[in-house]
C-alpha positions, 0 to 999 in steps of 0.5 A: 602636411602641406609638403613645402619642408619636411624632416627626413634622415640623411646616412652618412658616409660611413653608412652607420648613423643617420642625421636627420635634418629640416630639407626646405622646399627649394634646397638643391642637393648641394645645399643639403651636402654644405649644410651637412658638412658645416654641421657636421665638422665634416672636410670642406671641399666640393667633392660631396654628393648625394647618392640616392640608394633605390631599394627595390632594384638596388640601385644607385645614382648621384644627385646632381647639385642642383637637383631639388631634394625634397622632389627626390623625396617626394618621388619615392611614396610614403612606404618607400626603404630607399635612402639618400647618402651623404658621400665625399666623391674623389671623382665628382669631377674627373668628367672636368679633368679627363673629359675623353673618358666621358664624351665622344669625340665630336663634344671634345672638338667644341671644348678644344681651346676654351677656357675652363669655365667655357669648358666647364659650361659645354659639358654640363649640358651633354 
């Protein structure tokens, strides 16, 4: 196969059905989780994510939006039992809402007094 959009199964949140779906070449885990939720008649909001389940060291970790899925994929080898999960996540973005949490002092002491979009820009680059 020429790799450039492949068919692979995305698990859903409550872990007993697997969708599978077309991933494009270029399409960002936050266009994979819009897409799921818009086919799927799922809640719309900005909380979904993609969880990468690692099997052979059960792991996990979230995708980052703007992360390529079919590179994750990809990065797995061909007999691979790891996964990808679409989950709705209430805290995808507390590191926004409570940054002190998640940050040392000296970062918080760049974002003191700037909007939330300049607040928003800082963080995401630590």
């Amino acid at each position: 196969s020429s790799g450039i959009n492949a068919e692979y199964g995305i698990h859903m949140s409550d872990g007993n059905m697997i969708k599978t779906v077309r991933v494009e070449r270029s399409q960002t885990a936050w266009d994979l989780c819009l897409y799921m939720v818009l086919k799927n008649d799922l809640p719309i909001c900005g909380n979904w994510t993609l969880v990468e389940q690692i099997v052979n060291n059960s792991s996990e970790r979230t995708l980052e939006d703007h992360e390529v899925v079919i590179k994750v994929y990809k990065s797995w080898g061909s007999n691979s039992q790891n996964r990808l999960s679409l989950v709705n996540n209430a805290k995808k973005w507390q590191f926004l809402e409570t940054p002190e949490m998640f940050f040392s002092s000296n970062v918080l002491d760049r974002v003191r007094g700037r909007s939330r979009d300049e607040i928003e820009e800082v963080l995401t680059e630590e």
